[in-house]
C-alpha positions in Angstrom: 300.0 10.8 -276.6 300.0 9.6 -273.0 303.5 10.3 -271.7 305.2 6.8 -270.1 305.6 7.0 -266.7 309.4 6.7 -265.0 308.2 4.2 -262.3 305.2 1.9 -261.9 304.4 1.3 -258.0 302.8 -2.2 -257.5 300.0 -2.0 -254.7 298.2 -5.2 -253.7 294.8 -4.6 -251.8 293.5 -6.5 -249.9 291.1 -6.3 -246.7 293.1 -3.2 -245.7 290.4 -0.4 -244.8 292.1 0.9 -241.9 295.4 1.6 -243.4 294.9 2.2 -246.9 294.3 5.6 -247.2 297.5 6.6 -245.8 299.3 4.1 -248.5 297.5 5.8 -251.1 297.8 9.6 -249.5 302.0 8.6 -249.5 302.0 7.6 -253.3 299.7 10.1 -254.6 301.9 12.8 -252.6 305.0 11.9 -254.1 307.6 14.7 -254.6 308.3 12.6 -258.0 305.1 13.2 -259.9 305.8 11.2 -263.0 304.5 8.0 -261.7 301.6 5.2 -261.9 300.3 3.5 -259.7 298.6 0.1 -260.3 296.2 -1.0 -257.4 295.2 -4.7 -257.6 292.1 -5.7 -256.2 292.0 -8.8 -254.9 288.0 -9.3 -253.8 288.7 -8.6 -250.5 285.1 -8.8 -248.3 286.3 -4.5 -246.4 286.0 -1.0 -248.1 289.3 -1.0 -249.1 288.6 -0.8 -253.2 286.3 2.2 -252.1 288.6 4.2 -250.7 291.4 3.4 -253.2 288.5 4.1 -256.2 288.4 7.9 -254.6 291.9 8.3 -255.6 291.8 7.2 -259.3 289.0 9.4 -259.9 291.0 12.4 -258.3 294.1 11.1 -260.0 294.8 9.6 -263.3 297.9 8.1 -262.4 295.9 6.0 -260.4 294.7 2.6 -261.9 292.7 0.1 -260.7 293.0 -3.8 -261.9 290.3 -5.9 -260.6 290.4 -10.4 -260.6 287.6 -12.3 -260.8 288.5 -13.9 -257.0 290.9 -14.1 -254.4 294.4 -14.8 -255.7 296.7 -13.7 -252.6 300.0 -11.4 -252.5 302.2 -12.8 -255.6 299.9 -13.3 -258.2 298.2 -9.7 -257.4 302.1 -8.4 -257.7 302.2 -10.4 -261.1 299.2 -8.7 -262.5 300.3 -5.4 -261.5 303.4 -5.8 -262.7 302.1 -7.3 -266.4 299.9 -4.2 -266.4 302.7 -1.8 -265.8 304.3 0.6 -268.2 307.3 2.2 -266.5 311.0 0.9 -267.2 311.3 1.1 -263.1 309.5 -0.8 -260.6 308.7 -0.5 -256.8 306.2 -2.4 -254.8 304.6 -1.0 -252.1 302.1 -3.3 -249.7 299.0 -1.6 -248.9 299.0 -1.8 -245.1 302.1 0.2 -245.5 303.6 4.0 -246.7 306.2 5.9 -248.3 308.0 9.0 -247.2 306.8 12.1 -249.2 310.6 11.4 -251.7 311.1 7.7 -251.8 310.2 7.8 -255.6 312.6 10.1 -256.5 315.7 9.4 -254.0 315.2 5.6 -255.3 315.3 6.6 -258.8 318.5 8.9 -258.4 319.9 6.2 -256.4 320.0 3.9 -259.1 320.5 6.0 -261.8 323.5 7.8 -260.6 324.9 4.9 -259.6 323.8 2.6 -262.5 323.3 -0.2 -260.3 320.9 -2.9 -261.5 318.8 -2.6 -258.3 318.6 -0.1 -255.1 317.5 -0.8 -251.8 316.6 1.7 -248.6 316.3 1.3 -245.2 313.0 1.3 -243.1 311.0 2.2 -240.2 308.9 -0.3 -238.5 305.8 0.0 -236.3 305.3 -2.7 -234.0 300.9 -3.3 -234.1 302.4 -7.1 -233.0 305.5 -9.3 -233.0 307.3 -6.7 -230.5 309.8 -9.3 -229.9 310.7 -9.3 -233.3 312.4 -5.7 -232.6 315.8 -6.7 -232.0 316.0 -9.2 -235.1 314.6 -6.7 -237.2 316.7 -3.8 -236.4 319.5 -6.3 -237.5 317.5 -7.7 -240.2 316.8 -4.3 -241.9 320.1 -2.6 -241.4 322.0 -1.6 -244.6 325.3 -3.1 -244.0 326.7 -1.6 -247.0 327.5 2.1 -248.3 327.0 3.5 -251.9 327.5 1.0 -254.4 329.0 -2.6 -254.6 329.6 -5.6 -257.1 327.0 -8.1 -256.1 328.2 -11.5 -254.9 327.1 -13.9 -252.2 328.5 -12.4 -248.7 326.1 -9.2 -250.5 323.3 -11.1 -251.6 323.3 -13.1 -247.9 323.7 -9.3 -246.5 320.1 -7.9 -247.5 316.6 -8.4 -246.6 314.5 -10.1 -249.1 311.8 -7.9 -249.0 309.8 -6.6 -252.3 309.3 -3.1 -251.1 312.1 -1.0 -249.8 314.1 -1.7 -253.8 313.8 -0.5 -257.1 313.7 -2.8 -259.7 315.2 -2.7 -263.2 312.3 -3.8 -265.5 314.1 -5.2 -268.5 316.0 -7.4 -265.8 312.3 -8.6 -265.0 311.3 -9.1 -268.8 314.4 -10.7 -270.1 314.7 -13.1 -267.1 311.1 -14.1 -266.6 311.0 -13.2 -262.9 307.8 -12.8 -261.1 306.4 -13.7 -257.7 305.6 -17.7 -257.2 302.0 -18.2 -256.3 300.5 -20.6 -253.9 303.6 -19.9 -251.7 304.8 -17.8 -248.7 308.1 -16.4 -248.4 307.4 -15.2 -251.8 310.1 -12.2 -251.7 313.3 -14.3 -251.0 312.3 -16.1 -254.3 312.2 -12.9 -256.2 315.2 -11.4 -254.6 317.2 -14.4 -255.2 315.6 -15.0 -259.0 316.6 -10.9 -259.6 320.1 -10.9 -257.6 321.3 -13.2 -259.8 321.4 -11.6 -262.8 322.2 -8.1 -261.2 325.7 -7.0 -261.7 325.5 -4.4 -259.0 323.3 -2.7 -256.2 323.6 0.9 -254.8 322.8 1.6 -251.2 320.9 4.5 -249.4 320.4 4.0 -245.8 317.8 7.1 -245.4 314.9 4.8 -243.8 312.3 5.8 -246.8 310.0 2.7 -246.5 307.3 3.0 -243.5 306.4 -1.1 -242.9 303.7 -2.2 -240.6 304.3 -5.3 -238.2 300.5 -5.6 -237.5 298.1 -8.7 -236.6 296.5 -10.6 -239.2 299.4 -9.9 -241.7 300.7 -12.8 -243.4 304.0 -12.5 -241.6 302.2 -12.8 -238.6 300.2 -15.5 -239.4 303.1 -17.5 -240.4 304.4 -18.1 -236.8 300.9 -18.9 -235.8 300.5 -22.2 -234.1 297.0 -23.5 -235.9 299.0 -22.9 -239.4 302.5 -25.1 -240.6 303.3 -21.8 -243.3 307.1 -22.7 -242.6 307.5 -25.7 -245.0 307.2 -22.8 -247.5 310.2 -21.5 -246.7 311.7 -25.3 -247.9 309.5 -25.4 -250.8 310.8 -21.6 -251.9 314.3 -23.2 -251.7 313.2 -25.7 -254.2 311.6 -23.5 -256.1 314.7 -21.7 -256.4 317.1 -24.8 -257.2 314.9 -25.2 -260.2 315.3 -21.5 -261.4 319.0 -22.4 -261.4 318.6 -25.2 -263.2 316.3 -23.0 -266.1 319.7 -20.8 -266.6 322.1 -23.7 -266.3 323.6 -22.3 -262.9 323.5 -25.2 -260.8 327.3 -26.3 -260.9 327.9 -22.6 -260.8 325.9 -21.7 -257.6 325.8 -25.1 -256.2 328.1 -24.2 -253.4 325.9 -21.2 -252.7 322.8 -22.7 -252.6 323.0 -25.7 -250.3 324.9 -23.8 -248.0 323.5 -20.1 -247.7 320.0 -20.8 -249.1 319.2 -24.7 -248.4 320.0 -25.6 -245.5 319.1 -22.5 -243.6 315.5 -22.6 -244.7 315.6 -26.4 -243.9 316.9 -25.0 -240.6 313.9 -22.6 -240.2 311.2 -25.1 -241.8 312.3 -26.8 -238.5 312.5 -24.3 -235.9 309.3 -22.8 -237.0 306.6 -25.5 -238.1 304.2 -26.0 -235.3 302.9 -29.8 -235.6 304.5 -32.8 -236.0 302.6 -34.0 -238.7 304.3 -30.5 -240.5 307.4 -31.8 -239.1 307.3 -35.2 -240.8 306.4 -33.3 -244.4 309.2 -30.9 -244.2 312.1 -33.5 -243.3 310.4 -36.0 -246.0 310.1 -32.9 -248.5 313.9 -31.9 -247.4 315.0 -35.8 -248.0 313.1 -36.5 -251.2 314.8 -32.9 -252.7 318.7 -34.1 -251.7 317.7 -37.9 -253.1 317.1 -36.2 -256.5 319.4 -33.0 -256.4 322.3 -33.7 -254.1 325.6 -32.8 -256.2 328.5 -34.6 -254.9 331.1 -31.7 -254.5 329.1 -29.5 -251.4 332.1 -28.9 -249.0 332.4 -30.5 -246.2 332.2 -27.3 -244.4 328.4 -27.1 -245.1 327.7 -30.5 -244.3 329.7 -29.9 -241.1 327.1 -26.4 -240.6 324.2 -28.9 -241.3 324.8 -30.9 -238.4 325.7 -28.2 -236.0 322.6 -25.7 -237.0 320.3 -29.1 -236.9 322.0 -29.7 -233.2 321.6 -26.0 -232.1 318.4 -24.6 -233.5 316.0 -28.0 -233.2 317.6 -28.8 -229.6 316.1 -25.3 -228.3 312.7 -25.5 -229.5 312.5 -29.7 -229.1 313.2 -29.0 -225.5 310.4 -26.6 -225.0 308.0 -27.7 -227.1 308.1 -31.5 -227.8 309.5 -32.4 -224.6 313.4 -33.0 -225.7 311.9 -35.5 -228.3 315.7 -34.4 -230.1 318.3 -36.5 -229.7 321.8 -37.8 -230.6 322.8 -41.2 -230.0 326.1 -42.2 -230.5 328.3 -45.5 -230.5 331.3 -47.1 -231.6 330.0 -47.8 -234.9 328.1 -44.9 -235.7 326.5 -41.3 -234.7 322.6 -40.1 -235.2 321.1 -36.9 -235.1 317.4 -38.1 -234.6 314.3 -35.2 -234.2 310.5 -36.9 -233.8 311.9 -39.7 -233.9 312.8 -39.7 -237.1 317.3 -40.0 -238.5 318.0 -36.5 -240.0 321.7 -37.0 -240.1 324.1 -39.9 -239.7 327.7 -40.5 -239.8 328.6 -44.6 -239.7 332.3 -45.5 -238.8 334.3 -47.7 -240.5 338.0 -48.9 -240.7 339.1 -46.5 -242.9 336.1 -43.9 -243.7 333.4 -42.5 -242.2 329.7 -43.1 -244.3 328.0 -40.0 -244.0 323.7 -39.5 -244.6 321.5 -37.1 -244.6 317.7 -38.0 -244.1 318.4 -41.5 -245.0 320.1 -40.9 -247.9 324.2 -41.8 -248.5 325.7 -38.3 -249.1 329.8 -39.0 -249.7 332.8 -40.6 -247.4 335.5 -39.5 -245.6 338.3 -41.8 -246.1 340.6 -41.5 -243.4 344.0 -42.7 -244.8 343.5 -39.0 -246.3 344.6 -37.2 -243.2 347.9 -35.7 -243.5 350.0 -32.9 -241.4 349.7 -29.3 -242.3 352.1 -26.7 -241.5 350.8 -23.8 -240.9 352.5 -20.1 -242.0 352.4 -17.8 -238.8 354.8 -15.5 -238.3 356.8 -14.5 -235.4 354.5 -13.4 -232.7 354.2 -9.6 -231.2 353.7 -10.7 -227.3 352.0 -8.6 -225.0 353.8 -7.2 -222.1 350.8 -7.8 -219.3 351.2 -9.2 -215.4 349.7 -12.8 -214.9 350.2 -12.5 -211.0 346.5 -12.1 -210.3 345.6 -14.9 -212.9 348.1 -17.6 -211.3 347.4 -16.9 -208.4 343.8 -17.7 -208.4 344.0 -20.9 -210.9 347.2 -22.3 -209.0 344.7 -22.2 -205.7 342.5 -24.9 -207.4 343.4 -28.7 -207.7 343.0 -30.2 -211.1 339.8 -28.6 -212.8 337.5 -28.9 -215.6 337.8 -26.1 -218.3 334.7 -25.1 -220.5 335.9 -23.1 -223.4 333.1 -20.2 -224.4 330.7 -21.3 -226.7 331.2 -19.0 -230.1 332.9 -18.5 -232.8 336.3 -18.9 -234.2 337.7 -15.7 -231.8 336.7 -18.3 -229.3 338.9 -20.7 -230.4 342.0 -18.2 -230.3 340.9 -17.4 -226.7 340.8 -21.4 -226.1 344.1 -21.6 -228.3 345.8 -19.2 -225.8 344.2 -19.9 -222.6 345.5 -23.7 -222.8 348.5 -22.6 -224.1 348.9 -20.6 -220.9 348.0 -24.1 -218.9 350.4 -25.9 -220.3 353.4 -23.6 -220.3 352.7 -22.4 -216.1 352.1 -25.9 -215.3 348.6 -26.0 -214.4 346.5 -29.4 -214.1 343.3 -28.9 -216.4 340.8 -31.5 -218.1 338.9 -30.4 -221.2 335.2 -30.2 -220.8 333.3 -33.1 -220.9 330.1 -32.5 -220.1 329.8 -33.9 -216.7 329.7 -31.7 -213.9 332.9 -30.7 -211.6 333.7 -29.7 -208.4 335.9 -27.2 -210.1 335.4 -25.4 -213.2 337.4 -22.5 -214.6 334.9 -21.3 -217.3 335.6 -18.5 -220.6 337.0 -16.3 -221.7 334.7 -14.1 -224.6 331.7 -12.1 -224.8 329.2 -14.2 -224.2 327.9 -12.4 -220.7 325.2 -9.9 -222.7 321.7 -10.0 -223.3 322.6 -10.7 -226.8 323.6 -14.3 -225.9 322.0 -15.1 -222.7 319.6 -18.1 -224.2 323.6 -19.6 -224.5 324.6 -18.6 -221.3 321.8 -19.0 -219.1 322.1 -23.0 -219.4 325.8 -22.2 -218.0 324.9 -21.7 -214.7 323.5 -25.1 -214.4 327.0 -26.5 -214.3 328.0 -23.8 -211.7 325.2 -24.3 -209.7 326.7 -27.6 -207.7 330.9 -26.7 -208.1 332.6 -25.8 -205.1 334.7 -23.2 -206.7 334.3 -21.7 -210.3 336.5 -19.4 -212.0 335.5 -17.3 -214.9 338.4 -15.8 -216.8 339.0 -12.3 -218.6 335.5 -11.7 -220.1 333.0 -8.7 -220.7 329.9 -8.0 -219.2 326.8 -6.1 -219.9 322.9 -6.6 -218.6 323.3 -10.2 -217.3 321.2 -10.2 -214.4 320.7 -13.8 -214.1 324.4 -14.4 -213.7 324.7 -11.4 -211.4 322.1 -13.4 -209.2 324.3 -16.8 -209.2 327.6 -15.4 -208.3 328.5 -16.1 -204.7 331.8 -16.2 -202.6 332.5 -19.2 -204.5 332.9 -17.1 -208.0 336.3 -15.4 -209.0 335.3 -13.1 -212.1 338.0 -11.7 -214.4 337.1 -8.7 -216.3 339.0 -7.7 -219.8 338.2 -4.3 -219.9 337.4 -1.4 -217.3 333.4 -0.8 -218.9 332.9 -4.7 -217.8 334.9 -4.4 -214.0 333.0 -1.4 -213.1 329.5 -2.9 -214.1 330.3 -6.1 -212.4 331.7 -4.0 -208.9 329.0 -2.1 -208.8 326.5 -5.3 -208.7 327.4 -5.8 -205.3 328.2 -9.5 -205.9 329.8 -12.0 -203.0 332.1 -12.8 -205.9 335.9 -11.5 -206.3 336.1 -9.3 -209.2 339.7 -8.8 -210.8 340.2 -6.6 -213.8 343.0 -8.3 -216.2 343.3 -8.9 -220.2 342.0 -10.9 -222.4 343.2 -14.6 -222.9 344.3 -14.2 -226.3 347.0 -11.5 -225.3 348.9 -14.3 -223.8 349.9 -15.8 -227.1 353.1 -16.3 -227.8 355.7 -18.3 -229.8 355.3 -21.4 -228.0 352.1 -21.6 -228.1 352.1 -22.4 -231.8 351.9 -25.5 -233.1 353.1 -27.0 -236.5 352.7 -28.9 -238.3 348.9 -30.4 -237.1 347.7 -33.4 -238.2 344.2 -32.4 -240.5 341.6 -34.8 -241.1 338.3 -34.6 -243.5 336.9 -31.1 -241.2 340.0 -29.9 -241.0 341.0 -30.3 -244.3 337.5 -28.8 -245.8 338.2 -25.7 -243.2 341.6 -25.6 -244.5 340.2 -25.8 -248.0 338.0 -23.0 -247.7 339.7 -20.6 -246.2 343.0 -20.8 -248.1 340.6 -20.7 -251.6 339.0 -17.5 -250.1 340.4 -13.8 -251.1 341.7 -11.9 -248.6 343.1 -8.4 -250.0 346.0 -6.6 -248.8 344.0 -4.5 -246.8 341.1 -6.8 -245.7 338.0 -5.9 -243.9 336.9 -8.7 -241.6 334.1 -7.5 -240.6 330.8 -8.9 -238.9 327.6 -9.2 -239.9 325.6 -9.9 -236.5 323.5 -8.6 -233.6 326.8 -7.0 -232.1 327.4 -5.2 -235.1 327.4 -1.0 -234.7 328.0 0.5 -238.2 327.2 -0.3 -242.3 330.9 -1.5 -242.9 331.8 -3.0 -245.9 332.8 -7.0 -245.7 335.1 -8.7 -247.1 334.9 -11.9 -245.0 333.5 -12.4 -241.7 336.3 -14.9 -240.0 334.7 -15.2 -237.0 331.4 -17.0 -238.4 333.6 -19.9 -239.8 333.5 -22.1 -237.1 331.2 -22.3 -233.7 331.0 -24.2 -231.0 334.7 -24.1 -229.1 332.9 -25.3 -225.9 332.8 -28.7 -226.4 335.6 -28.7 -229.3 338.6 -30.9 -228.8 341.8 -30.2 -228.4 343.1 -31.1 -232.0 340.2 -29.0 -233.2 341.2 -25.9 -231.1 344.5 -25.8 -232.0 343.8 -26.5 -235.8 341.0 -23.5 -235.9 343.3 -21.2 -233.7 346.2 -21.4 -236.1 344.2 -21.5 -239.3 342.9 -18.0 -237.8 346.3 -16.1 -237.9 347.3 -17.4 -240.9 344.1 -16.4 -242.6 344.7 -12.8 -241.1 348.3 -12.7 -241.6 347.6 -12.7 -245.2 346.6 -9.3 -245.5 349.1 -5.7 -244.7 346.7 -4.1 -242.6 343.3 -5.5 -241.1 340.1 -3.1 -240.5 337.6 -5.5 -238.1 335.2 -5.3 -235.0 335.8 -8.5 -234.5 337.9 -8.0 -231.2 339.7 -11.5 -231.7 340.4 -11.1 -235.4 341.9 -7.3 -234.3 344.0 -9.1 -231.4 345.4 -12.0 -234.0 346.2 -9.1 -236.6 347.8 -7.3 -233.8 349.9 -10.9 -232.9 350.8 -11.4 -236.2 352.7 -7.8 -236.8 349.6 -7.1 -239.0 348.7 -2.6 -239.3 345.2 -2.8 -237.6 342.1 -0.6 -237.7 339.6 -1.5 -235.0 336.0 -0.9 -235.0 333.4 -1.1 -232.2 331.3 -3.1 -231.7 327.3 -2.6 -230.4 328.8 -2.2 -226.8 332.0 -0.9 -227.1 333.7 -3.7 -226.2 336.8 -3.3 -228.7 337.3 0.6 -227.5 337.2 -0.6 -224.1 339.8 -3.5 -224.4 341.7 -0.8 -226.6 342.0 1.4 -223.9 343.1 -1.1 -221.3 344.9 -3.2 -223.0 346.4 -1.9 -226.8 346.7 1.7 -226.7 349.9 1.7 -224.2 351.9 -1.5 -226.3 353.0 0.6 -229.2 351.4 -2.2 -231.5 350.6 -0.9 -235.6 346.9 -0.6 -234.2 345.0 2.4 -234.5 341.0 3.2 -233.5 339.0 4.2 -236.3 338.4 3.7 -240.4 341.3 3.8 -242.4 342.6 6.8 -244.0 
């Protein structure tokens, strides 16, 4: 009797002659021999079947399944995977290769562990799409160590992709989960299908997968501009909502799923489809989905993320490409987000409520009279002891001026929390932004000043280019030419940390260059505010922040390009709110204060997020800070922390 094998590896084929016989020397060559390996031959018009057919007759573990015609990607993987035998399965594409022990490190991953699913990390070679490097190295990073309950900060943590995972095949059987056909993007449906109904997922970051980024690949012909591929991504999303609906999770997940699945491939549907015919079919698809499926009970928060993603990532691309045919218009009575002409969201005032749409279709009211004052709980602030000579001294030689908060995240806000604060309390005549140019601008602070960030900040030197006199307050800085080649005598240029004042000195700039401390160091005890009035955001912010865990010791940790290590999350604070440069007063403050309460509900704080360190560090919270990609927290450690005698420490927890 024919022993059953321990895994079954999936292998599509399909016009790959030039890189097939490498994917077939890597899985024939496993260190794990007890193994089959189902090749699907999908009548490609190459040699690939030829060279794979060499291998099954060396090799019985080898098997080839043959269709009739073309079928593309998913319903190849289907057939392999109806075909298959083992209890374990692993996909690998045939333009790609495994290390000589994937098999078996992925196996004893899961087993050991007994995690419903395993994942690796991978290497890439770039054949195309070299651009893509950066997003990828983020992209494919394991963010996690060893192995963790599934929920939906993990879930949203992981690339979707088919091949660097071992699957559990009575998960597959007993939940009906294949690949969709007809479709691209097929992986994030079968990740998202499978993570549901896994329990937990074990971690290796040894980079066993070997994935080709080549031309003619179906990721690369996605992005192509004679193809509109990225309605998929939409149509996936649906496809999804209806797998909810098949295991009555809908009211369960709902939450989850118009904000962290959604709206984001809505988001990308948009950024990435090429015509506008393509346009018109994803907002009606998009629109005729929420008419049907829209579950009043979304938070406000996501709605809130709808509009400012829609703002953000079609303003970009409408600018270049469609000549800036994106637009808001905005009145008395009512505000539009427009793109091709076409309403994609719209909030109407009235008396006592504000009407809100999306795609045409009536979506839920705010009703004003619903506003009410929150008191906030903060405890007593731990100031900082640091000289503001240098500071005063430059911002009291200005008349009144216009200040432009950073544009990021909800560290921003602190900084723009403090930094007025510090206005207000030394007497100094300010005006928030408002979007017209000024003679005077005192601009920051943040981290916005690396290449990480500079599509953000390059459109800020546009609003310097005409002011007499611009002031840029306690920021870092790291590879930003293009602001290096602005700054004139008319720049002063305060630096948080000693990496950032050295780097900018030794530019050789006309500008003054001060070193000093971060903005949100100057917080203090009457800078707080309480209680704030809260309307419908500030309540749904409130809302979901105070419903949120936050353990006694709480890692707030990120989960961007900035990020330097595989830490576990808890909850990323930060990420919770964006876009402090154009924010108003009332929303600064409220954000700001929400902030150290949120962290002042944990004992002791592990983060490299600098802001969520310094509000932990405010608050009398013990601290553990992390670095960052740049070394940014380290460095502001050094200058700032390390001599105050704070409970702050540099490094993991013991």
């Amino acid at each position: 009797m024919k022993k059953t094998p321990k895994i079954s590896i999936i292998v599509p084929v399909y016009n790959v002659a030039e890189y097939i016989d490498q994917c077939m020397e890597s899985l024939v060559n496993q260190t794990m021999t007890d193994i089959e390996i189902i090749c699907v031959d999908d009548c490609g018009t190459d040699n690939s079947m030829e060279i794979v057919q060499k291998y099954a007759d060396a090799d019985s573990r080898v098997r080839i399944i043959k269709h009739e015609h073309n079928m593309g990607l998913s319903a190849s993987r289907n057939t392999a995977l109806k075909n298959s035998s083992a209890p374990y399965i692993m996909c690998c594409d045939s333009d790609d290769y495994y290390t000589p022990d994937m098999c078996r490190i992925m196996l004893e991953t899961l087993e050991t562990s007994g995690a419903d699913i395993a994942m690796c990390g991978i290497n890439i070679t770039y054949l195309a799409d070299h651009h893509l490097k950066d997003s990828d190295d983020e992209y494919y990073r394991i963010k996690y160590s060893g192995t963790v309950d599934v929920d939906d900060n993990v879930i949203g943590s992981c690339d979707v992709s088919s091949w660097n995972k071992i699957y559990r095949r009575e998960i597959l059987d007993k939940y009906e989960i294949q690949w969709p056909t007809g479709l691209k993007y097929e992986d994030a449906y079968f990740f998202y299908a499978y993570m549901l109904h896994a329990k937990r997922i074990a971690f290796t970051d040894e980079k066993l997968y070997c994935y080709r980024r080549r031309p003619g690949s179906i990721m690369n012909k996605t992005f192509a501009k004679t193809h509109d591929y990225a309605i998929d991504h939409l149509k996936i999303a649906i496809k999804l909502y209806q797998y909810l609906g098949k295991y009555d999770l809908c009211n369960k997940r709902s939450d989850n799923f118009w904000k962290n699945i959604f709206i984001p491939y809505v988001n990308f549907a948009i950024w990435n489809t090429q015509t506008k015919s393509g346009m018109r079919d994803v907002i009606k698809l998009a629109s005729d989905f929420v008419r049907e499926n829209y579950v009043y009970g979304v938070t406000d928060l996501t709605i809130d993320q709808t509009i400012r993603q829609i703002e953000r990532k079609t303003y970009q691309k409408t600018k270049k490409i469609w000549g800036g045919i994106f637009a808001i218009k905005q009145n008395m009575d009512k505000t539009e987000y427009r793109f091709l002409g076409i309403p994609l969201y719209k909030i109407k005032n009235r008396r006592n409520r504000h009407q809100h749409y999306f795609c045409g279709i009536h979506l839920f009211n705010h009703h004003l009279q619903d506003a009410s004052a929150i008191r906030f709980n903060v405890p007593k602030i731990s100031t900082f002891d640091i000289n503001n000579d240098n500071l005063l001294a430059e911002l009291s030689s200005m008349p009144e001026f216009t200040y432009i908060p950073n544009p990021g995240n909800m560290g921003d806000m602190l900084i723009a929390f403090a930094t007025l604060g510090f206005f207000d309390q030394n007497g100094i005549k300010y005006k928030l932004n408002t979007g017209t140019p000024d003679k005077y601008i005192v601009y920051g602070g943040g981290g916005i000043w690396t290449a990480d960030y500079h599509e953000h900040w390059i459109r800020l030197l546009d609003s310097f280019r005409d002011a007499e006199r611009v002031i840029i307050l306690p920021s870092s800085f790291n590879n930003c030419p293009d602001l290096i080649d602005a700054l004139d005598e008319r720049f002063v240029v305060f630096c948080r940390e000693r990496q950032s004042y050295e780097y900018m000195k030794s530019q050789n700039t006309r500008a003054k260059i001060i070193l000093d401390h971060d903005m949100a160091f100057r917080i203090n005890d009457k800078t707080l505010h309480n209680p704030l009035p809260a309307g419908p955001d500030e309540m749904a912010l409130l809302n979901k922040l105070r419903t949120s865990r936050v353990n006694k010791t709480a890692w707030f940790t990120r989960r961007d390009c900035e990020s330097a290590g595989s830490y576990q999350s808890d909850i990323d604070l930060s990420s919770y709110v964006y876009g402090s440069d154009t924010a108003s007063r009332a929303w600064i403050d409220f954000t700001a204060m929400l902030m150290l309460e949120t962290v002042a509900r944990a004992n002791t704080i592990v983060t490299d997020r600098l802001h969520v360190a310094i509000a932990g560090i405010l608050t009398g919270r013990n601290v553990c800070m992390l670095d960052n990609s740049y070394k940014k927290l380290s460095n502001v450690y050094q200058h700032t922390i390390e001599s105050q005698n704070k409970n702050v420490k540099f490094g993991l927890p013991e």
